[in-house]
MOPAC internal coordinates of N, CA, C and O (Angstrom, degrees):
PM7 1SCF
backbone

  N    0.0000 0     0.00 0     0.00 0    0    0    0
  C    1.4409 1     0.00 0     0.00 0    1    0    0
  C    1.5171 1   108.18 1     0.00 0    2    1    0
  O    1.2310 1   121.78 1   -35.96 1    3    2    1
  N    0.9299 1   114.19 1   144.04 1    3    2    1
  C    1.6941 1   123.85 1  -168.44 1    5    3    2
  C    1.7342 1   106.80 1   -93.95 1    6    5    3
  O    1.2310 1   133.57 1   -36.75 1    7    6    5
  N    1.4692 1    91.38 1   143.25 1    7    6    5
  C    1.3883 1    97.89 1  -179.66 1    9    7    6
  C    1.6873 1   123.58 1   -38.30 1   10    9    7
  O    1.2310 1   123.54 1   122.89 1   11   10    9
  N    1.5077 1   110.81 1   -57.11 1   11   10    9
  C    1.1726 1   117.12 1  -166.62 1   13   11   10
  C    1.7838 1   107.50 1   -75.86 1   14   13   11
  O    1.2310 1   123.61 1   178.70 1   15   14   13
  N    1.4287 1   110.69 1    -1.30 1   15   14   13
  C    1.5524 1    97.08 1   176.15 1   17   15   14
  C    1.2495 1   108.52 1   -95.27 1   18   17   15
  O    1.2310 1   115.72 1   145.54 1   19   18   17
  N    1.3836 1   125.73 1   -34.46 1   19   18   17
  C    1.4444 1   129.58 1   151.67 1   21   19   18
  C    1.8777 1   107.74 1   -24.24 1   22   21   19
  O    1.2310 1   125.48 1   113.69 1   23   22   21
  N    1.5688 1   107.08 1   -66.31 1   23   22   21
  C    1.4731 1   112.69 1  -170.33 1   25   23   22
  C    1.2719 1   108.21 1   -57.82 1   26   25   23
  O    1.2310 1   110.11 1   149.86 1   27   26   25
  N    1.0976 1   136.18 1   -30.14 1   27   26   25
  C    1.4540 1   140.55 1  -155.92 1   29   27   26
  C    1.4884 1   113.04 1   -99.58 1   30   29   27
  O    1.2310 1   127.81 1   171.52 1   31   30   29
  N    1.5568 1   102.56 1    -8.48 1   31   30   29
  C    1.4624 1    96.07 1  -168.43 1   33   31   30
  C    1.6480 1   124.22 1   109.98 1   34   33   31
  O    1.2310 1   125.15 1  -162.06 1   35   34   33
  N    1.0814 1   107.72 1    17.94 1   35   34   33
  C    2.1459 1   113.50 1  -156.89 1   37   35   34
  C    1.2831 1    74.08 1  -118.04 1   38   37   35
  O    1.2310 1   130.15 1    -1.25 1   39   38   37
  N    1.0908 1    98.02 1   178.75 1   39   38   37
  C    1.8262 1   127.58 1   151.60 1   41   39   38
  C    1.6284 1    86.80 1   142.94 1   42   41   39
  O    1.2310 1   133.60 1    -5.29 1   43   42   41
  N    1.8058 1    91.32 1   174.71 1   43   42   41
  C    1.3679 1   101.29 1  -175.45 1   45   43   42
  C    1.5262 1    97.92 1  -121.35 1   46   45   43
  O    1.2310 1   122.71 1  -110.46 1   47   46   45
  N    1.0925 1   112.41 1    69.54 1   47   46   45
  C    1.4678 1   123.66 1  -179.28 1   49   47   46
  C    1.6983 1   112.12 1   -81.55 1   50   49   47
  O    1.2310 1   127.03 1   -18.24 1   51   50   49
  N    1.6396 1   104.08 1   161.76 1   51   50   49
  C    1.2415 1   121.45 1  -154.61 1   53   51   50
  C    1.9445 1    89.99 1   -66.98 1   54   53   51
  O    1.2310 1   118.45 1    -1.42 1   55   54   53
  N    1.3536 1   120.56 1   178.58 1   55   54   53
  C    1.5907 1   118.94 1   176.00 1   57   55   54
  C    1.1024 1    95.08 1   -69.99 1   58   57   55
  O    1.2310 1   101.58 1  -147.60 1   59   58   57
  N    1.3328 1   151.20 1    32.40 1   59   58   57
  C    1.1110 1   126.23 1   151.68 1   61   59   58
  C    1.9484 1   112.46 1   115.17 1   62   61   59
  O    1.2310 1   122.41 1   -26.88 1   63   62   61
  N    1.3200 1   112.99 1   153.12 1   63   62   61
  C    1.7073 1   100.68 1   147.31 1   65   63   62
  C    0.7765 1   144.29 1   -63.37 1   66   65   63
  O    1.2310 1   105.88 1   -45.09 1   67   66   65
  N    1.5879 1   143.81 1   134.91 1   67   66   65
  C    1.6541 1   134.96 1   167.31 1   69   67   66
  C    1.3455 1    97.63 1   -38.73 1   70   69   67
  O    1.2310 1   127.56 1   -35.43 1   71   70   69
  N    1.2721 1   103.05 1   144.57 1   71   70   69
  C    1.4467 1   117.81 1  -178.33 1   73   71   70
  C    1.4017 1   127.56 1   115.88 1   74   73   71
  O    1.2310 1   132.62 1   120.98 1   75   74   73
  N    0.9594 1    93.22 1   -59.02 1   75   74   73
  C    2.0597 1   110.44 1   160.45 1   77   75   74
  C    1.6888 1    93.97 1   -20.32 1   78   77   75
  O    1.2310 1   133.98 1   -40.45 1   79   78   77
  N    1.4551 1    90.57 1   139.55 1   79   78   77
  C    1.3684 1   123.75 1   178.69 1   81   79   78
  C    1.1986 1   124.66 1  -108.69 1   82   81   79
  O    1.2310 1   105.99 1  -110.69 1   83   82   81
  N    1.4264 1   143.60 1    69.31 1   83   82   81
  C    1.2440 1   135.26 1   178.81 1   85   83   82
  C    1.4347 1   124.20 1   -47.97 1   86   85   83
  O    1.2310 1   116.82 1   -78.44 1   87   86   85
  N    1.5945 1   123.66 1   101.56 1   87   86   85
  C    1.4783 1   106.86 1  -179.90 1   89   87   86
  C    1.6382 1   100.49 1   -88.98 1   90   89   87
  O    1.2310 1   119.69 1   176.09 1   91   90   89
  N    1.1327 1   118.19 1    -3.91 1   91   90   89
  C    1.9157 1   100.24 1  -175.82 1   93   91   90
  C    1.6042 1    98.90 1  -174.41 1   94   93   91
  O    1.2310 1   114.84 1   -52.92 1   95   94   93
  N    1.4395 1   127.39 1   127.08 1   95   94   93
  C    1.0911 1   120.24 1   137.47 1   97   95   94
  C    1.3234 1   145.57 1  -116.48 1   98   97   95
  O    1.2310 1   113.09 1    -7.03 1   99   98   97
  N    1.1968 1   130.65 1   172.97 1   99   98   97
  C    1.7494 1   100.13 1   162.71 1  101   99   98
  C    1.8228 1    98.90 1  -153.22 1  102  101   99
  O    1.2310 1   131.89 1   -12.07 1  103  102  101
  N    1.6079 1    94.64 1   167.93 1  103  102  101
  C    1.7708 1    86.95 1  -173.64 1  105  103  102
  C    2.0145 1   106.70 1   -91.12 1  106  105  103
  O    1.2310 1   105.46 1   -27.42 1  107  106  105
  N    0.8683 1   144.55 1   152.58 1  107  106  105
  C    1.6405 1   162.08 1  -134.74 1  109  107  106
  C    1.5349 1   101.73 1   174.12 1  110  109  107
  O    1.2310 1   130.51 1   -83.35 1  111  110  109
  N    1.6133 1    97.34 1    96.65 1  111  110  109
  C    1.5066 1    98.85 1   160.40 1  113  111  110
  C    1.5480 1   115.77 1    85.82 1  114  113  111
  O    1.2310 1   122.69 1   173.70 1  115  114  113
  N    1.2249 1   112.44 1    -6.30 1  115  114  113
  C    1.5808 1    95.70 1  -160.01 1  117  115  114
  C    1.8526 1   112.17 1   113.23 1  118  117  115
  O    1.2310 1   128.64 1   148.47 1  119  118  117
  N    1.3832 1   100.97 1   -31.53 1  119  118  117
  C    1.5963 1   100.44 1  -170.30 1  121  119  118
  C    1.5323 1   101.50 1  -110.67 1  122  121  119
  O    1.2310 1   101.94 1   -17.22 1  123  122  121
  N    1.2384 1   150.60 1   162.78 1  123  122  121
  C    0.9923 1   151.45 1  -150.13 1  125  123  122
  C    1.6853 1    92.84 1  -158.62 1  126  125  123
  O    1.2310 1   130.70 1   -45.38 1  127  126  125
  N    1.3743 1    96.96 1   134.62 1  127  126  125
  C    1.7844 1   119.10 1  -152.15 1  129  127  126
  C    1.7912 1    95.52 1  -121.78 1  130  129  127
  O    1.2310 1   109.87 1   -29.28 1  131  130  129
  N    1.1717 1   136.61 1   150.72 1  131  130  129
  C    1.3943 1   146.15 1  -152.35 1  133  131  130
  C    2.0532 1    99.95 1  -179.71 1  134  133  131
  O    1.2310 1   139.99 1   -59.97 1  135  134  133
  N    1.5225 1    78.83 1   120.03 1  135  134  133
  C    1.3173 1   106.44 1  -158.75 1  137  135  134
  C    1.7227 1    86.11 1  -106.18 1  138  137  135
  O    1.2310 1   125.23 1   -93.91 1  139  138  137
  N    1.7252 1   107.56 1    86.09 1  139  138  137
  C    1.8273 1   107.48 1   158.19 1  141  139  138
  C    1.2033 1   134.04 1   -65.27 1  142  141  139
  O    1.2310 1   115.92 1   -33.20 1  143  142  141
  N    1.7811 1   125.35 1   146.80 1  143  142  141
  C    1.2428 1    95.09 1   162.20 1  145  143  142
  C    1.4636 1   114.66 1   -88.97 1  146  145  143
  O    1.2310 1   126.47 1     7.02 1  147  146  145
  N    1.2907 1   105.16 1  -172.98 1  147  146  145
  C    1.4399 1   118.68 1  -168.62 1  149  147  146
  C    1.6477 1   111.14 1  -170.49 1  150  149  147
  O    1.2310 1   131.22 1   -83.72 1  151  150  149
  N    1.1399 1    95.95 1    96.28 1  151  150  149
  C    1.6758 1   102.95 1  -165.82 1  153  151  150
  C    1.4749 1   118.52 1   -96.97 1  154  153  151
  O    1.2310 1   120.00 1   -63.23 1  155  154  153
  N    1.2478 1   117.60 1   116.77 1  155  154  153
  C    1.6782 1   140.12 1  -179.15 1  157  155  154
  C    1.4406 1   123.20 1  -104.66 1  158  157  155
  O    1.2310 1   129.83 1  -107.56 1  159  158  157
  N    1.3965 1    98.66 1    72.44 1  159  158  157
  C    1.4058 1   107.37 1  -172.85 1  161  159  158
  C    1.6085 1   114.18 1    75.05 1  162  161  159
  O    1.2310 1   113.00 1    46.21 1  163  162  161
  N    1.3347 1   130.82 1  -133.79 1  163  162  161
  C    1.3903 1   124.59 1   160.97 1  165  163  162
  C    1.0540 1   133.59 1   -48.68 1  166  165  163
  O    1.2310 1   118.59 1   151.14 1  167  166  165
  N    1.3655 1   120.29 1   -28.86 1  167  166  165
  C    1.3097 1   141.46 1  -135.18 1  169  167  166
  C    1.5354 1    97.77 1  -128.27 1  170  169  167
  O    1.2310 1   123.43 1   -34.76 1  171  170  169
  N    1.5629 1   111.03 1   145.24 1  171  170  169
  C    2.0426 1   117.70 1   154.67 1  173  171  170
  C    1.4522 1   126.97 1   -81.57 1  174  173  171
  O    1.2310 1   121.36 1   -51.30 1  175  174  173
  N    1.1286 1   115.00 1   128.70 1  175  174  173
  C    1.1002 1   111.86 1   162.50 1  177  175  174
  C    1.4702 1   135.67 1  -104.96 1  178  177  175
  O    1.2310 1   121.02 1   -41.27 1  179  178  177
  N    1.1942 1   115.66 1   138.73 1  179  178  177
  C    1.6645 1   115.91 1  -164.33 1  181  179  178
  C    1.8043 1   122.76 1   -50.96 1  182  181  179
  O    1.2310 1   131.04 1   -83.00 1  183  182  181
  N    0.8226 1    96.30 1    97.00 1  183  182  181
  C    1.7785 1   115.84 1   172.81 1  185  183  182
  C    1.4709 1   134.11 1  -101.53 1  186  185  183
  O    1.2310 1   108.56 1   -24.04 1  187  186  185
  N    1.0243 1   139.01 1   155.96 1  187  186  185
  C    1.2124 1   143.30 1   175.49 1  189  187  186
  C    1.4120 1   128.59 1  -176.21 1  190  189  187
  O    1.2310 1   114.87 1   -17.51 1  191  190  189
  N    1.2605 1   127.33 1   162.49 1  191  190  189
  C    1.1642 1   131.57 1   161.61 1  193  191  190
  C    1.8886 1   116.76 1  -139.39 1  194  193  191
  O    1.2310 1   128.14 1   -38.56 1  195  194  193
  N    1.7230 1   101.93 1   141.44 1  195  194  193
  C    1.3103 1   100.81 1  -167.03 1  197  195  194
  C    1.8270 1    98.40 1  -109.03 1  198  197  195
  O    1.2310 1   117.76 1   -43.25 1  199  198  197
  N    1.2382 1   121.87 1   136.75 1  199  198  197
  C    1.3726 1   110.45 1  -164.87 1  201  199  198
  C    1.8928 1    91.29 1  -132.88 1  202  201  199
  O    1.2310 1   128.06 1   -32.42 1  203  202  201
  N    1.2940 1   102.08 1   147.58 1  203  202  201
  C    1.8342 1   112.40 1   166.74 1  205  203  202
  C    1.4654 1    99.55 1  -158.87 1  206  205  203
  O    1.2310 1   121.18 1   -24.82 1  207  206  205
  N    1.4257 1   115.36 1   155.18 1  207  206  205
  C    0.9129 1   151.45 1   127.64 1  209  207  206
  C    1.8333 1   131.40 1   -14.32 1  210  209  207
  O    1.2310 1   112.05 1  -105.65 1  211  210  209
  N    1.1058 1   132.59 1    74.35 1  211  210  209
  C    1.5908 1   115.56 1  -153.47 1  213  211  210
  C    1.5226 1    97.65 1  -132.57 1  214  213  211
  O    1.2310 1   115.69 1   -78.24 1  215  214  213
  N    1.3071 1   125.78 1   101.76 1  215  214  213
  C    1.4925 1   121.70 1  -178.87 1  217  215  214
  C    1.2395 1   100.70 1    68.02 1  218  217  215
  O    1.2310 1   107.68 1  -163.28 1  219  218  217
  N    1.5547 1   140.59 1    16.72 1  219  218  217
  C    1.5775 1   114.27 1   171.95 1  221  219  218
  C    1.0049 1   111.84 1   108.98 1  222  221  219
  O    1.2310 1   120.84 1  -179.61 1  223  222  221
  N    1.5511 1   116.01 1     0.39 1  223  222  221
  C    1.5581 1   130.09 1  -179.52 1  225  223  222
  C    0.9272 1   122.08 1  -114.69 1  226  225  223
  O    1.2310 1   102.00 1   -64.81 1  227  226  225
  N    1.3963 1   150.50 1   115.19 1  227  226  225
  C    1.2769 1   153.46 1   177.83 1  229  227  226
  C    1.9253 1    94.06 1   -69.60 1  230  229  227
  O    1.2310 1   129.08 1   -53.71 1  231  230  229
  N    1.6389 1   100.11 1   126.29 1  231  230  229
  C    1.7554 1   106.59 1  -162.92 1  233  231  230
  C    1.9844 1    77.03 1  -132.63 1  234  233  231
  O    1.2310 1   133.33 1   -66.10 1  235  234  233
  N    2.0278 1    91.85 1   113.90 1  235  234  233
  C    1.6131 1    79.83 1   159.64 1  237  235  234
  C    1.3379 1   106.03 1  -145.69 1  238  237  235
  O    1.2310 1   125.63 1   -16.87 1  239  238  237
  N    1.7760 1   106.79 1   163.13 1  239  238  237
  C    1.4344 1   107.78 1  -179.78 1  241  239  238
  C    1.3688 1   127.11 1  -138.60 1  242  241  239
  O    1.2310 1   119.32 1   -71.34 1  243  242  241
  N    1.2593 1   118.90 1   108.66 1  243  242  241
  C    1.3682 1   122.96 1  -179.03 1  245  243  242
  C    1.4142 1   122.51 1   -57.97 1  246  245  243
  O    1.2310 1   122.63 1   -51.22 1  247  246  245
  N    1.6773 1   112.56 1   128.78 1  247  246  245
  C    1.5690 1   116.97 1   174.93 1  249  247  246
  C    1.3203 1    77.24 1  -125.33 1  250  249  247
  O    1.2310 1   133.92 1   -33.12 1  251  250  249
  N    2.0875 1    90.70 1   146.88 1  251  250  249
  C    1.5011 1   110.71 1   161.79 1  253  251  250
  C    1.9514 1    80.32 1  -131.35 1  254  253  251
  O    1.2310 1   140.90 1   -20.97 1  255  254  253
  N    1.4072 1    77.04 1   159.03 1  255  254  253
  C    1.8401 1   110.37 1  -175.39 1  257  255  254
  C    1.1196 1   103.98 1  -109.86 1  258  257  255
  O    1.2310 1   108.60 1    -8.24 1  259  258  257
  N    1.5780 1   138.93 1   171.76 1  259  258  257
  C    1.4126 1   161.41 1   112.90 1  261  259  258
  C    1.1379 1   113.52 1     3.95 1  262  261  259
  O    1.2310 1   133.99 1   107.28 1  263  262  261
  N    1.9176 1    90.55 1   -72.72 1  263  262  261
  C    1.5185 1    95.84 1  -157.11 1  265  263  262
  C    1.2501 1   134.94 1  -103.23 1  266  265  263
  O    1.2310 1   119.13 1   -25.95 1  267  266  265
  N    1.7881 1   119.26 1   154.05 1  267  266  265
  C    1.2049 1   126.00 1  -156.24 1  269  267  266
  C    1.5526 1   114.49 1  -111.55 1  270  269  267
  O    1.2310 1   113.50 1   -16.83 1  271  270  269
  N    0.9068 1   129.89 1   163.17 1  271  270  269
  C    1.7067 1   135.29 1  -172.90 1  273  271  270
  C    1.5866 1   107.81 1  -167.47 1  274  273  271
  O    1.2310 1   123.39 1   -14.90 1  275  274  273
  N    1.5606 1   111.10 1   165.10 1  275  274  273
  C    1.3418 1   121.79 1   168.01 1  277  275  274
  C    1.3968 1   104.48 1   -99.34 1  278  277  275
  O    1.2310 1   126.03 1   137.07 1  279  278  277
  N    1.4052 1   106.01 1   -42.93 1  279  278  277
  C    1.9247 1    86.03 1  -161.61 1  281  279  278
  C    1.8684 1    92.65 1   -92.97 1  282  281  279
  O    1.2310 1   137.68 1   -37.23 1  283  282  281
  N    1.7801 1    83.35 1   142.77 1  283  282  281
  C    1.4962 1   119.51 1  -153.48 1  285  283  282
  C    1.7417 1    80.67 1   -77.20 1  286  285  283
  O    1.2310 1   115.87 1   119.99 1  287  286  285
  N    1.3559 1   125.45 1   -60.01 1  287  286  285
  C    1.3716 1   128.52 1   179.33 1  289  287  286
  C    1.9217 1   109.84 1   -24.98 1  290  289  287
  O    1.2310 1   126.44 1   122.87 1  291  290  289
  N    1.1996 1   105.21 1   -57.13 1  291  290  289
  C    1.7953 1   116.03 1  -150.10 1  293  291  290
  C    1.8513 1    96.24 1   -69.62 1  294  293  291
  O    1.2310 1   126.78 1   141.69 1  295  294  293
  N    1.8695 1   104.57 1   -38.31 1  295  294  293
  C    1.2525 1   122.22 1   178.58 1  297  295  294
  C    1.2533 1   129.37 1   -47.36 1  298  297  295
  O    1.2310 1   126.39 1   151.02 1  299  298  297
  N    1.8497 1   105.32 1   -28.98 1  299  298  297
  C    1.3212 1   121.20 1  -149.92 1  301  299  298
  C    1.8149 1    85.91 1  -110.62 1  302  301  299
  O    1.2310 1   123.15 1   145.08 1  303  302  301
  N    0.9207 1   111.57 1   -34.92 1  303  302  301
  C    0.9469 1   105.95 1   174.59 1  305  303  302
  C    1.8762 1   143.92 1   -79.65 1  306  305  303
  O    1.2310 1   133.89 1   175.97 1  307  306  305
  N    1.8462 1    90.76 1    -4.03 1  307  306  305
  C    1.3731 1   117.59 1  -169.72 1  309  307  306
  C    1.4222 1    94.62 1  -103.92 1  310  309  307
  O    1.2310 1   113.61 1   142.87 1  311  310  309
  N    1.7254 1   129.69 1   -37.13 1  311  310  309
  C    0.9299 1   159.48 1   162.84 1  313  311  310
  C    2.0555 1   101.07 1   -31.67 1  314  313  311
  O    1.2310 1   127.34 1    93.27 1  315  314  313
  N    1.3786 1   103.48 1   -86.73 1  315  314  313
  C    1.6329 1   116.94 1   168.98 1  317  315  314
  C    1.7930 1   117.64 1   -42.13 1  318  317  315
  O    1.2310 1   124.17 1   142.58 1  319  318  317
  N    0.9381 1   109.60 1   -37.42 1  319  318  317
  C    1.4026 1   120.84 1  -175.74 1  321  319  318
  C    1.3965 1   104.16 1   -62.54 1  322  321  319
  O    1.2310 1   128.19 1   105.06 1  323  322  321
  N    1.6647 1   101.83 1   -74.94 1  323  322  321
  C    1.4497 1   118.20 1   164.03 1  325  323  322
  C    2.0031 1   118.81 1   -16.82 1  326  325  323
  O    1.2310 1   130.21 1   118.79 1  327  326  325
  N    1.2827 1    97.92 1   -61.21 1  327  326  325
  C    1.1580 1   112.53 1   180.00 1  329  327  326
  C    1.4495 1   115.81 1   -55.18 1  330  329  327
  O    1.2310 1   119.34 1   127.51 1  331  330  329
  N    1.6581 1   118.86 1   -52.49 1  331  330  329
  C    1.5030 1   121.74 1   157.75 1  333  331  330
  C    0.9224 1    98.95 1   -19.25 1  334  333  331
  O    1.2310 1   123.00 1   101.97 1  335  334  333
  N    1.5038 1   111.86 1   -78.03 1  335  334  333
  C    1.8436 1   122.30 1  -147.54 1  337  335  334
  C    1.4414 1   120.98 1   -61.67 1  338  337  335
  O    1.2310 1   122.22 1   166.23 1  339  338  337
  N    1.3995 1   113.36 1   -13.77 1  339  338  337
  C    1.2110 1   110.09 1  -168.96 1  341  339  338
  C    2.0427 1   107.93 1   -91.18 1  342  341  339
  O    1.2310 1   134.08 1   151.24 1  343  342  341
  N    1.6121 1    90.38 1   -28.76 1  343  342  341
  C    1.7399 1   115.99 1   175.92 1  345  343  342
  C    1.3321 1   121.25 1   -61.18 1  346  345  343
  O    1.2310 1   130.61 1   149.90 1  347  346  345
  N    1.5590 1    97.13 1   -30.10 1  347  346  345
  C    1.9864 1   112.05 1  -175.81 1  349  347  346
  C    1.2754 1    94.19 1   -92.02 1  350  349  347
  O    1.2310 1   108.17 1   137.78 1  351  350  349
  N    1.5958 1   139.71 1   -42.22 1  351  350  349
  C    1.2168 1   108.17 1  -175.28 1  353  351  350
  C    1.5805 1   108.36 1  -114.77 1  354  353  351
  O    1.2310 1   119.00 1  -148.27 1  355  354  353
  N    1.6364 1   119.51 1    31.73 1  355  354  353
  C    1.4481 1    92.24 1   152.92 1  357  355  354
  C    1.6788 1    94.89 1  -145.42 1  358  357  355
  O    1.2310 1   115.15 1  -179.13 1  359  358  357
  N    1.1940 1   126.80 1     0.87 1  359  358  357
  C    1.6030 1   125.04 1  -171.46 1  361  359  358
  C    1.5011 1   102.12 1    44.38 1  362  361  359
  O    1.2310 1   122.03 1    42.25 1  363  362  361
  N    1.1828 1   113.71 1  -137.75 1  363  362  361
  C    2.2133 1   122.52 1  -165.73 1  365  363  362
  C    0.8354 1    82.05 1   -78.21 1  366  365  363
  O    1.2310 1    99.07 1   166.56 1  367  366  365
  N    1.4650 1   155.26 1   -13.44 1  367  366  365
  C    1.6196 1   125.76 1  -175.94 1  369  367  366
  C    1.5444 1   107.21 1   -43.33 1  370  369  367
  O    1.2310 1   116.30 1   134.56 1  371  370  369
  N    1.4295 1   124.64 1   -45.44 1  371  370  369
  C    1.3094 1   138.41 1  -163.32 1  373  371  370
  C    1.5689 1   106.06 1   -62.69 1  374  373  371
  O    1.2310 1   110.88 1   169.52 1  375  374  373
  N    1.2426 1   134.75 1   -10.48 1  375  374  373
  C    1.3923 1   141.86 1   137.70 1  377  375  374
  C    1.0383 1   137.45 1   -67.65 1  378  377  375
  O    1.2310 1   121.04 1   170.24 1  379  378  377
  N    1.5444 1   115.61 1    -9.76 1  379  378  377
  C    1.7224 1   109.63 1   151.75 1  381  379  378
  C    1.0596 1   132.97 1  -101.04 1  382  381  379
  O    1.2310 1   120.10 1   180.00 1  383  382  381

């Protein structure tokens, strides 16, 4: 995995720690998108993880974002979107 996808937020990291909080998911494409929280002081910050199925393997990858908000609603929903966007322009690439 390359430096700058690490920096940016990519990687093909494990599902995560126990603990993780799912505020929303939904399935897109085949891959199924999970809107974490991730708390920054008062405030959320945009998290996620995109998870599929690939040969028998559960393949997932955590993006964290910038940006921060209070309402958990607007998050979850910037969160899912996010996740689209990342599916339309790279599909499983985001697993290697």
């Amino acid at each position: 995995m390359s430096f700058l996808k690490k920096l940016f937020g990519g990687g093909s990291a494990p599902a995560g720690p126990a603990g993780d909080t799912v505020m929303g998911e939904e399935s897109y494409k085949g891959f199924l998108i999970k809107a974490i929280e991730m708390k920054a002081g008062g405030e959320l910050q945009l998290a996620g993880l995109i998870e599929k199925d690939i040969g028998g393997e559960l393949k997932s990858y955590r993006f964290i974002r910038a940006e921060r908000m209070t309402s958990r609603d607007d998050l979850v929903a910037l969160a899912l979107m996010k996740g689209r966007q990342i599916i339309d322009e790279q599909g499983e690439q985001i697993y290697r």
